[in-house]
N, C-alpha and C positions, 0 to 999 in steps of 0.2 A: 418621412421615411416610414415606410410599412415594414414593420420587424413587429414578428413575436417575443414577448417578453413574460416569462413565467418566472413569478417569485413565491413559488408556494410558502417560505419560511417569513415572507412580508422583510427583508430585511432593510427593506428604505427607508422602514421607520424605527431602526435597529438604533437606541442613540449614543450609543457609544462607537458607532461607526457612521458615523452620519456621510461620509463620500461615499457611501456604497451608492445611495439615491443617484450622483451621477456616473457612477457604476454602471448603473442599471439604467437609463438613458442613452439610449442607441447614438445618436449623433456626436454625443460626448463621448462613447466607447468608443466608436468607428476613428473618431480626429484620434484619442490615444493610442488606439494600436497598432493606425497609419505612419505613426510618430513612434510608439517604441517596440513594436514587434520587431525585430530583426529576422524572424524568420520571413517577413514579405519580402525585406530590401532584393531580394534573388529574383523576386518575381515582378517581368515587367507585365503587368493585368491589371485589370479592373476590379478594384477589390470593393464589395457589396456584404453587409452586414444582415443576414439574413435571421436571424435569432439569439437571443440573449435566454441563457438557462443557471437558474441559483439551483444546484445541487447538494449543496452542503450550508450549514452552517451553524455555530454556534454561540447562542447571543454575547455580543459584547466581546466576542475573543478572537471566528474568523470564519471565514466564507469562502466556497468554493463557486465559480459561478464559470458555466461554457459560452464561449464565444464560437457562434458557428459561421464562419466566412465565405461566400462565391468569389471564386477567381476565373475571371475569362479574359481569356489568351486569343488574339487576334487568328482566327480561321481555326481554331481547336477548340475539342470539347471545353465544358467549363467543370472546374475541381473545386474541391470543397477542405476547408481547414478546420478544425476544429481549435481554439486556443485554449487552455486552461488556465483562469486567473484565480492565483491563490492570494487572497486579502487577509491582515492582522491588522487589529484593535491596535497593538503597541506599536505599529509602525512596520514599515518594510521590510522584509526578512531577504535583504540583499545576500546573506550568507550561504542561505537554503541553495539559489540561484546560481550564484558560484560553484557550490557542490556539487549540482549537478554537470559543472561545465567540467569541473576536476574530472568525475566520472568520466564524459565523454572524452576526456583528453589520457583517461589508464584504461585503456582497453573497453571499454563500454561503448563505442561509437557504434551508429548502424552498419558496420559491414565489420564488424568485429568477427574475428576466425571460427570461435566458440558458438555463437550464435544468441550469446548473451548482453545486452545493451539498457540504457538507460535513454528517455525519452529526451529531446531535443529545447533546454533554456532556451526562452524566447526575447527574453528584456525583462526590462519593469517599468511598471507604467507610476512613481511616485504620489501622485495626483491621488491615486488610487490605491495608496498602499499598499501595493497589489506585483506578484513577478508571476510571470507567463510561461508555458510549457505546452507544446505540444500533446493534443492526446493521442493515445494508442489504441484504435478501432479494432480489436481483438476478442480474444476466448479467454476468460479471469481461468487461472486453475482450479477455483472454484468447481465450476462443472468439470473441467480436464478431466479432474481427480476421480471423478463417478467412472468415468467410461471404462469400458472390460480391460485399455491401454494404461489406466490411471497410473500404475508399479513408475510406468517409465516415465511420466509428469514429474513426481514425486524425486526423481533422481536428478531430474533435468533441477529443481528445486535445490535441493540442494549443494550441486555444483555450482549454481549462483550466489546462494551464499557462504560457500567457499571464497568463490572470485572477489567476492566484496571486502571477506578480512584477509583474502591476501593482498587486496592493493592499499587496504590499511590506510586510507586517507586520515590528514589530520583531522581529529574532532572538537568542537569547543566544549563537551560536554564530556562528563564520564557516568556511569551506571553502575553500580558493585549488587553484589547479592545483600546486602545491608538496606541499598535503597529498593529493591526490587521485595523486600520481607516490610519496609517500612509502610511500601504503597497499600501492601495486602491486609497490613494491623488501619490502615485508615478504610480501604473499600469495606474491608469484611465489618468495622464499629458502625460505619454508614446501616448495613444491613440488618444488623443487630438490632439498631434503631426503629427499623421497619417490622422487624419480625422479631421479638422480645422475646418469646419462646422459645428460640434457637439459640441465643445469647451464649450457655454454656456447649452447644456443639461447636458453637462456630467458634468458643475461644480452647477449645482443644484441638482442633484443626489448625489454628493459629501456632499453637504450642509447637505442632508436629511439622508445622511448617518452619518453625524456626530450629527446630532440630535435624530436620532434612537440610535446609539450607547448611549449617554449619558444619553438615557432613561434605560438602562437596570441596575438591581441592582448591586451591588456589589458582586461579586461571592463567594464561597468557594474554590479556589484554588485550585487542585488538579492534580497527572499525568497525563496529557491528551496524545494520540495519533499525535491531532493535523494536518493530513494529511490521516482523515480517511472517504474513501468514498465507493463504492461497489467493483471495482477492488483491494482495498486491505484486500479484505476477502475470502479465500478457500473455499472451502467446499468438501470434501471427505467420501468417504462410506468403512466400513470394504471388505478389499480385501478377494472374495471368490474362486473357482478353477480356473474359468474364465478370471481371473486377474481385473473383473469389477465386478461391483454391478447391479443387476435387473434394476435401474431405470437411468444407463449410468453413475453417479459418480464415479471418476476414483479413485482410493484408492494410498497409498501414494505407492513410487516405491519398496522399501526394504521390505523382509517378512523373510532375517534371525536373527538369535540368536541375541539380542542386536539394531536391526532395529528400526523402527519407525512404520514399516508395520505389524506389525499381532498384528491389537486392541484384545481387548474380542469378544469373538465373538459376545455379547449381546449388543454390543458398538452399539450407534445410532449413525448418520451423524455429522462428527465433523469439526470444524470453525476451522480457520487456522488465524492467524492475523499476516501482515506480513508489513514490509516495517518503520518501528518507527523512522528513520531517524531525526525528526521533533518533535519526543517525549519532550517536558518539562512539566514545570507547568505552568499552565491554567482553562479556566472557562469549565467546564464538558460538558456545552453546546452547544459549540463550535463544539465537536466532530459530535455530533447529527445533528444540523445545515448545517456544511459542506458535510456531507452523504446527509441529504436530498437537498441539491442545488445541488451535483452532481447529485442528478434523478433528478431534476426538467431541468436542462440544459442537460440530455440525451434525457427525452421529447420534448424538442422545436425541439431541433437537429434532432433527429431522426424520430420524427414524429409532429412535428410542432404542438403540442399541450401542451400545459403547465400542461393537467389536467390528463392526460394518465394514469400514477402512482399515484394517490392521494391515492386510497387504499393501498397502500404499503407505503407509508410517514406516511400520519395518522397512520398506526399500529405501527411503529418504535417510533415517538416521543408517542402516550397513551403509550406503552410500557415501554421507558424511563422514562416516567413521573411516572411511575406506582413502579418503582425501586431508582429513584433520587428523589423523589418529587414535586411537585406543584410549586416550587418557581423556577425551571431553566425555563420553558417554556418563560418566555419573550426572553431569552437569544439564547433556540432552535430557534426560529421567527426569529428573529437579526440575528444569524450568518448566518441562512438559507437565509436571503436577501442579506447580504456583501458577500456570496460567489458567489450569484450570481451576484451580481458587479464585481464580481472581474473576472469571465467568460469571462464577454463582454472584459477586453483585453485578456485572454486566447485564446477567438477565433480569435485573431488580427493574432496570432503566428501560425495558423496551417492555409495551406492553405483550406483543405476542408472543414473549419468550416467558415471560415470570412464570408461566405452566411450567417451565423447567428447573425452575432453580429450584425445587424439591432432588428432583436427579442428579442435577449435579452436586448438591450437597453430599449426597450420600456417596456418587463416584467419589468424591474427595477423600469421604473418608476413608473408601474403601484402600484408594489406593497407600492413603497414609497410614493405614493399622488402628484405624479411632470405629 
Protein backbone atom coordinates (compact mmCIF):
# COMPACT_ATOMS: atom_id res chain seq x y z
CA UNK A 1 0.00 0.00 0.00
CA UNK A 2 1.28 3.53 -0.95
CA UNK A 3 -0.14 5.71 2.07
CA UNK A 4 1.55 8.70 3.51
CA UNK A 5 2.17 8.45 6.90
CA UNK A 6 3.49 11.52 8.92
CA UNK A 7 4.25 11.14 12.62
CA UNK A 8 6.12 14.28 13.47
CA UNK A 9 5.62 13.51 17.49
CA UNK A 10 7.50 9.81 16.59
CA UNK A 11 4.78 8.30 18.61
CA UNK A 12 5.45 4.49 17.54
CA UNK A 13 8.04 4.61 19.76
CA UNK A 14 5.81 6.22 22.52
CA UNK A 15 6.06 3.19 25.21
CA UNK A 16 3.63 3.54 27.15
CA UNK A 17 1.32 3.29 24.21
CA UNK A 18 3.07 0.90 22.29
CA UNK A 19 -0.37 -0.12 19.71
CA UNK A 20 -0.18 3.19 18.40
CA UNK A 21 2.85 1.48 16.03
CA UNK A 22 0.09 -0.53 14.59
CA UNK A 23 -1.94 2.48 14.68
CA UNK A 24 0.07 3.99 12.42
CA UNK A 25 0.57 1.04 9.98
CA UNK A 26 -1.84 1.48 7.18
CA UNK A 27 -2.89 -2.14 6.30
CA UNK A 28 -3.53 -2.69 10.12
CA UNK A 29 -5.58 0.87 10.09
CA UNK A 30 -7.43 0.23 6.93
CA UNK A 31 -8.64 -3.83 8.26
CA UNK A 32 -9.81 -1.69 11.72
CA UNK A 33 -11.86 0.88 10.39
CA UNK A 34 -13.29 -1.61 7.60
CA UNK A 35 -14.33 -3.48 10.71
CA UNK A 36 -15.27 -0.64 13.26
CA UNK A 37 -16.11 2.58 11.54
CA UNK A 38 -19.79 2.42 11.37
CA UNK A 39 -19.95 5.39 9.50
CA UNK A 40 -18.67 3.30 6.14
CA UNK A 41 -21.51 0.41 6.87
CA UNK A 42 -23.86 3.10 4.69
CA UNK A 43 -21.61 3.11 2.04
CA UNK A 44 -21.44 0.59 -0.67
CA UNK A 45 -17.67 1.74 -2.31
CA UNK A 46 -14.39 1.16 -2.38
CA UNK A 47 -12.78 2.22 0.55
CA UNK A 48 -8.75 3.28 -0.03
CA UNK A 49 -6.72 4.53 2.79
CA UNK A 50 -5.02 7.33 1.29
CA UNK A 51 -3.00 8.89 4.38
CA UNK A 52 -2.36 8.46 8.01
CA UNK A 53 -1.76 12.04 10.04
CA UNK A 54 -0.63 12.07 14.11
CA UNK A 55 -1.80 15.61 15.02
CA UNK A 56 -1.71 15.54 18.45
CA UNK A 57 -0.28 13.96 21.27
CA UNK A 58 0.84 13.70 24.50
CA UNK A 59 3.61 11.21 25.63
CA UNK A 60 2.35 8.31 27.59
CA UNK A 61 -1.31 9.73 28.07
CA UNK A 62 -3.04 10.19 24.29
CA UNK A 63 -2.96 10.82 20.62
CA UNK A 64 -4.89 12.42 18.21
CA UNK A 65 -4.15 10.86 14.70
CA UNK A 66 -6.33 11.61 11.01
CA UNK A 67 -7.37 8.96 9.05
CA UNK A 68 -8.00 10.33 5.44
CA UNK A 69 -10.24 7.67 3.36
CA UNK A 70 -11.19 7.57 -0.75
CA UNK A 71 -14.58 6.30 -1.34
CA UNK A 72 -15.51 5.38 -5.04
CA UNK A 73 -19.02 4.80 -5.81
CA UNK A 74 -19.50 2.89 -9.04
CA UNK A 75 -19.93 5.60 -12.13
CA UNK A 76 -19.62 8.69 -9.54
CA UNK A 77 -17.27 11.00 -8.39
CA UNK A 78 -15.06 9.62 -5.63
CA UNK A 79 -15.46 11.32 -1.90
CA UNK A 80 -13.09 11.61 0.75
CA UNK A 81 -13.51 10.93 4.76
CA UNK A 82 -11.79 12.05 7.05
CA UNK A 83 -11.82 9.94 10.43
CA UNK A 84 -10.62 11.16 13.64
CA UNK A 85 -9.01 8.60 16.01
CA UNK A 86 -8.80 9.55 19.48
CA UNK A 87 -6.19 7.05 21.41
CA UNK A 88 -5.68 6.72 25.61
CA UNK A 89 -2.63 5.37 27.39
CA UNK A 90 -5.42 4.00 30.20
CA UNK A 91 -7.53 2.29 27.91
CA UNK A 92 -10.65 3.14 25.69
CA UNK A 93 -12.73 5.99 26.53
CA UNK A 94 -15.90 4.22 25.37
CA UNK A 95 -17.77 6.84 27.49
CA UNK A 96 -16.40 9.96 25.56
CA UNK A 97 -18.09 7.98 22.43
CA UNK A 98 -21.40 7.47 24.04
CA UNK A 99 -21.55 11.20 24.65
CA UNK A 100 -21.34 12.19 21.75
CA UNK A 101 -24.09 9.69 20.47
CA UNK A 102 -26.28 11.23 23.58
CA UNK A 103 -25.51 14.66 21.85
CA UNK A 104 -26.65 13.60 18.71
CA UNK A 105 -29.78 11.97 20.07
CA UNK A 106 -30.90 15.81 22.22
CA UNK A 107 -31.06 17.96 19.55
CA UNK A 108 -27.25 18.14 18.21
CA UNK A 109 -27.96 15.99 14.98
CA UNK A 110 -26.86 17.46 11.49
CA UNK A 111 -30.12 18.83 10.58
CA UNK A 112 -30.85 20.23 13.91
CA UNK A 113 -33.43 23.45 13.60
CA UNK A 114 -30.89 25.71 15.45
CA UNK A 115 -28.21 25.00 13.30
CA UNK A 116 -26.14 23.94 16.25
CA UNK A 117 -24.66 20.08 16.07
CA UNK A 118 -22.04 17.88 17.31
CA UNK A 119 -19.78 15.76 14.98
CA UNK A 120 -20.81 12.19 13.93
CA UNK A 121 -19.36 8.87 16.76
CA UNK A 122 -17.85 6.61 14.51
CA UNK A 123 -17.02 3.16 16.54
CA UNK A 124 -14.02 2.14 18.44
CA UNK A 125 -11.56 0.37 17.22
CA UNK A 126 -10.24 -1.63 20.83
CA UNK A 127 -7.07 -2.90 19.32
CA UNK A 128 -6.24 0.62 19.29
CA UNK A 129 -7.51 2.07 22.11
CA UNK A 130 -8.84 4.32 20.16
CA UNK A 131 -12.90 5.77 19.37
CA UNK A 132 -13.49 7.47 15.99
CA UNK A 133 -15.31 10.67 14.88
CA UNK A 134 -15.96 12.26 12.01
CA UNK A 135 -14.02 15.46 11.19
CA UNK A 136 -15.53 18.85 10.39
CA UNK A 137 -13.83 20.61 7.27
CA UNK A 138 -14.78 24.11 8.52
CA UNK A 139 -13.77 27.80 9.61
CA UNK A 140 -12.57 27.42 13.67
CA UNK A 141 -14.18 30.73 15.29
CA UNK A 142 -10.98 31.39 15.68
CA UNK A 143 -10.50 33.48 12.54
CA UNK A 144 -14.69 33.99 12.53
CA UNK A 145 -14.15 36.17 15.44
CA UNK A 146 -11.48 38.79 13.61
CA UNK A 147 -13.77 39.42 10.77
CA UNK A 148 -15.73 43.06 10.80
CA UNK A 149 -19.07 40.00 11.37
CA UNK A 150 -17.09 38.74 14.45
CA UNK A 151 -20.12 40.49 17.16
CA UNK A 152 -22.59 37.85 15.43
CA UNK A 153 -19.88 34.63 15.74
CA UNK A 154 -19.67 35.48 19.18
CA UNK A 155 -23.40 35.27 19.84
CA UNK A 156 -23.87 32.26 17.62
CA UNK A 157 -21.01 31.00 20.63
CA UNK A 158 -22.77 31.48 23.08
CA UNK A 159 -26.25 30.19 22.33
CA UNK A 160 -24.36 26.79 21.94
CA UNK A 161 -23.36 26.77 25.09
CA UNK A 162 -26.54 27.71 26.34
CA UNK A 163 -28.04 24.56 24.25
CA UNK A 164 -25.36 22.34 26.03
CA UNK A 165 -26.50 23.10 29.81
CA UNK A 166 -29.77 22.99 28.91
CA UNK A 167 -29.77 19.61 27.61
CA UNK A 168 -27.74 18.85 30.78
CA UNK A 169 -26.55 15.50 30.01
CA UNK A 170 -25.52 13.20 32.72
CA UNK A 171 -21.73 13.62 33.74
CA UNK A 172 -19.35 11.24 35.37
CA UNK A 173 -17.46 13.97 36.55
CA UNK A 174 -18.11 17.31 38.64
CA UNK A 175 -15.81 20.77 38.70
CA UNK A 176 -16.59 23.48 41.59
CA UNK A 177 -14.76 26.82 41.78
CA UNK A 178 -12.50 24.86 44.76
CA UNK A 179 -11.05 22.67 41.96
CA UNK A 180 -10.82 25.18 39.32
CA UNK A 181 -8.64 27.80 42.30
CA UNK A 182 -6.82 24.40 43.22
CA UNK A 183 -5.58 23.81 39.55
CA UNK A 184 -4.39 27.69 39.41
CA UNK A 185 -2.28 27.29 43.24
CA UNK A 186 -0.49 24.16 41.23
CA UNK A 187 0.05 25.81 37.44
CA UNK A 188 0.89 29.30 39.03
CA UNK A 189 3.90 26.98 41.89
CA UNK A 190 4.99 25.34 38.55
CA UNK A 191 5.89 28.99 37.32
CA UNK A 192 7.16 30.26 40.32
CA UNK A 193 9.49 27.46 39.94
CA UNK A 194 10.69 28.76 36.59
CA UNK A 195 10.66 32.24 37.36
CA UNK A 196 11.71 32.72 41.32
CA UNK A 197 11.54 36.32 41.06
CA UNK A 198 7.97 36.55 40.45
CA UNK A 199 7.31 34.15 43.45
CA UNK A 200 5.64 36.91 45.69
CA UNK A 201 3.58 38.43 42.51
CA UNK A 202 2.35 35.53 41.59
CA UNK A 203 1.28 34.47 45.26
CA UNK A 204 -0.74 37.59 45.50
CA UNK A 205 -2.51 36.99 42.46
CA UNK A 206 -3.10 33.77 43.91
CA UNK A 207 -4.57 35.33 47.17
CA UNK A 208 -6.82 37.73 44.89
CA UNK A 209 -7.77 34.74 43.01
CA UNK A 210 -9.13 33.11 45.90
CA UNK A 211 -10.94 36.04 47.02
CA UNK A 212 -12.56 36.52 43.72
CA UNK A 213 -13.54 33.13 43.58
CA UNK A 214 -15.23 33.13 47.00
CA UNK A 215 -17.06 36.17 45.95
CA UNK A 216 -19.13 34.49 43.34
CA UNK A 217 -22.49 32.94 44.20
CA UNK A 218 -23.42 29.54 44.43
CA UNK A 219 -24.22 28.24 41.07
CA UNK A 220 -26.85 26.04 39.41
CA UNK A 221 -25.00 23.04 38.50
CA UNK A 222 -25.34 22.04 35.12
CA UNK A 223 -23.48 19.99 31.95
CA UNK A 224 -20.85 22.20 31.18
CA UNK A 225 -18.47 21.70 28.11
CA UNK A 226 -15.86 23.03 30.40
CA UNK A 227 -12.81 23.38 27.64
CA UNK A 228 -14.88 25.68 25.64
CA UNK A 229 -13.05 28.40 23.64
CA UNK A 230 -13.20 29.56 19.80
CA UNK A 231 -10.95 26.77 18.26
CA UNK A 232 -13.45 24.37 19.50
CA UNK A 233 -16.39 25.58 17.36
CA UNK A 234 -16.80 24.93 13.34
CA UNK A 235 -18.67 26.60 11.36
CA UNK A 236 -19.65 25.38 7.79
CA UNK A 237 -21.94 26.48 5.02
CA UNK A 238 -24.50 24.15 2.82
CA UNK A 239 -22.16 22.40 0.14
CA UNK A 240 -23.18 23.99 -3.28
CA UNK A 241 -21.81 22.63 -7.06
CA UNK A 242 -18.57 24.22 -6.22
CA UNK A 243 -17.83 21.97 -3.32
CA UNK A 244 -17.78 25.65 -1.33
CA UNK A 245 -20.10 28.36 -0.37
CA UNK A 246 -19.98 32.15 -1.71
CA UNK A 247 -18.37 33.45 1.14
CA UNK A 248 -15.32 30.50 1.44
CA UNK A 249 -17.01 28.32 4.39
CA UNK A 250 -16.08 24.94 3.62
CA UNK A 251 -19.17 22.66 3.95
CA UNK A 252 -18.79 19.19 5.65
CA UNK A 253 -16.85 16.53 3.28
CA UNK A 254 -19.64 13.64 2.57
CA UNK A 255 -22.83 14.60 0.05
CA UNK A 256 -24.07 10.97 -0.35
CA UNK A 257 -27.15 8.98 0.59
CA UNK A 258 -26.93 8.74 4.48
CA UNK A 259 -23.86 11.59 4.70
CA UNK A 260 -23.75 14.43 6.93
CA UNK A 261 -23.11 16.72 3.61
CA UNK A 262 -26.27 17.63 1.84
CA UNK A 263 -28.14 20.13 4.71
CA UNK A 264 -31.61 21.61 3.33
CA UNK A 265 -30.84 23.62 1.04
CA UNK A 266 -32.56 26.55 3.13
CA UNK A 267 -30.03 25.54 5.91
CA UNK A 268 -28.06 28.63 7.26
CA UNK A 269 -24.28 28.50 8.53
CA UNK A 270 -24.23 25.76 11.02
CA UNK A 271 -21.77 25.47 14.48
CA UNK A 272 -20.20 22.36 14.95
CA UNK A 273 -19.01 21.76 18.76
CA UNK A 274 -16.36 19.49 19.09
CA UNK A 275 -13.70 18.19 21.49
CA UNK A 276 -16.13 17.48 25.09
CA UNK A 277 -13.46 15.59 26.44
CA UNK A 278 -13.65 17.70 29.80
CA UNK A 279 -17.47 17.54 29.75
CA UNK A 280 -19.01 17.27 33.47
CA UNK A 281 -21.12 19.03 35.79
CA UNK A 282 -20.31 22.61 36.57
CA UNK A 283 -21.11 26.33 36.97
CA UNK A 284 -22.67 27.51 33.13
CA UNK A 285 -20.47 30.36 33.65
CA UNK A 286 -17.51 28.84 33.37
CA UNK A 287 -18.01 28.03 29.94
CA UNK A 288 -18.53 31.66 28.85
CA UNK A 289 -15.78 32.94 30.88
CA UNK A 290 -13.16 30.57 29.55
CA UNK A 291 -14.26 31.48 25.65
CA UNK A 292 -13.95 35.01 26.52
CA UNK A 293 -10.11 34.64 28.21
CA UNK A 294 -9.31 32.74 25.43
CA UNK A 295 -9.86 36.09 23.15
CA UNK A 296 -8.66 38.14 25.50
CA UNK A 297 -5.15 36.06 25.74
CA UNK A 298 -5.35 35.81 21.76
CA UNK A 299 -5.24 39.89 21.96
CA UNK A 300 -2.34 40.36 24.08
CA UNK A 301 -0.51 37.66 21.98
CA UNK A 302 -1.31 38.44 18.80
CA UNK A 303 -1.51 42.08 18.93
CA UNK A 304 -0.60 43.13 22.15
CA UNK A 305 -3.67 44.80 23.11
CA UNK A 306 -6.13 43.57 25.63
CA UNK A 307 -8.91 45.61 24.14
CA UNK A 308 -8.90 44.52 20.36
CA UNK A 309 -11.98 42.13 20.69
CA UNK A 310 -14.06 43.83 23.32
CA UNK A 311 -16.94 44.03 20.69
CA UNK A 312 -16.91 40.43 20.28
CA UNK A 313 -16.71 39.47 24.16
CA UNK A 314 -19.43 42.09 25.21
CA UNK A 315 -21.74 40.38 22.44
CA UNK A 316 -21.22 36.77 23.77
CA UNK A 317 -21.53 37.37 27.39
CA UNK A 318 -25.10 40.24 26.77
CA UNK A 319 -26.05 37.41 24.78
CA UNK A 320 -25.61 34.70 27.37
CA UNK A 321 -26.82 36.71 29.85
CA UNK A 322 -29.80 37.46 27.65
CA UNK A 323 -30.61 33.38 27.52
CA UNK A 324 -29.01 32.24 31.23
CA UNK A 325 -30.04 35.24 33.09
CA UNK A 326 -28.64 38.17 35.28
CA UNK A 327 -27.48 36.07 38.03
CA UNK A 328 -24.31 34.04 36.09
CA UNK A 329 -22.48 37.31 35.12
CA UNK A 330 -20.36 37.50 38.29
CA UNK A 331 -19.34 34.04 37.56
CA UNK A 332 -18.86 35.07 33.48
CA UNK A 333 -16.16 38.03 35.16
CA UNK A 334 -14.39 35.18 37.48
CA UNK A 335 -13.79 32.65 35.26
CA UNK A 336 -12.97 35.14 32.47
CA UNK A 337 -10.12 36.39 34.96
CA UNK A 338 -8.86 32.55 36.34
CA UNK A 339 -8.49 31.61 32.85
CA UNK A 340 -6.51 34.20 32.27
CA UNK A 341 -4.26 33.12 35.18
CA UNK A 342 -4.20 30.22 34.28
CA UNK A 343 -2.54 31.57 30.65
CA UNK A 344 0.39 33.03 32.15
CA UNK A 345 1.63 29.35 33.01
CA UNK A 346 0.22 28.10 29.59
CA UNK A 347 2.51 30.46 27.95
CA UNK A 348 5.34 29.00 30.20
CA UNK A 349 4.93 25.70 27.84
CA UNK A 350 4.97 26.86 24.47
CA UNK A 351 7.99 28.34 23.39
CA UNK A 352 6.64 31.19 21.05
CA UNK A 353 4.25 32.57 23.63
CA UNK A 354 6.66 32.79 26.92
CA UNK A 355 7.33 36.63 25.20
CA UNK A 356 3.87 36.97 26.74
CA UNK A 357 3.72 35.80 29.84
CA UNK A 358 5.25 39.01 31.21
CA UNK A 359 1.76 40.73 29.79
CA UNK A 360 -0.36 38.57 30.96
CA UNK A 361 1.02 38.79 34.37
CA UNK A 362 0.52 42.17 34.60
CA UNK A 363 -3.32 41.99 32.78
CA UNK A 364 -3.95 39.69 35.76
CA UNK A 365 -3.19 41.90 37.99
CA UNK A 366 -4.55 44.61 36.66
CA UNK A 367 -7.66 43.05 36.51
CA UNK A 368 -7.42 41.70 40.05
CA UNK A 369 -6.41 45.11 41.91
CA UNK A 370 -2.62 43.71 42.81
Amino acid sequence: MSVLVHDPFNVAQDPRMPFLRNALDPRQALSQLKACCTGLNCHEAEITLESIKVTRHKPGRRCLIEYELGLEHRGQPSEVLIVLGKARAKGLDKKAHDLLQRFRGSGFGPESDDGISVPEPLGLVPEFRMWLQRKIPGVPLTELLLRPDGAKWARRAAEAAHKIHLANLPARRVHTMADELRILHECLGRVAEIKPRWAKRLDRVLAACDRLGASVPEPHPCGIHRDFYPAQVIATKPQRSTGQSSNGLLSPTLSSKGGEGEPRANQETRIWLIDFDLYCLGDPGLDIGNFIGHITEQRVREWGDARALAKQEQAMKKRFIELSGESCRAAIDCYTTLTLVRHIYLSTQFPKRRAFTPALLELCEQRLGK
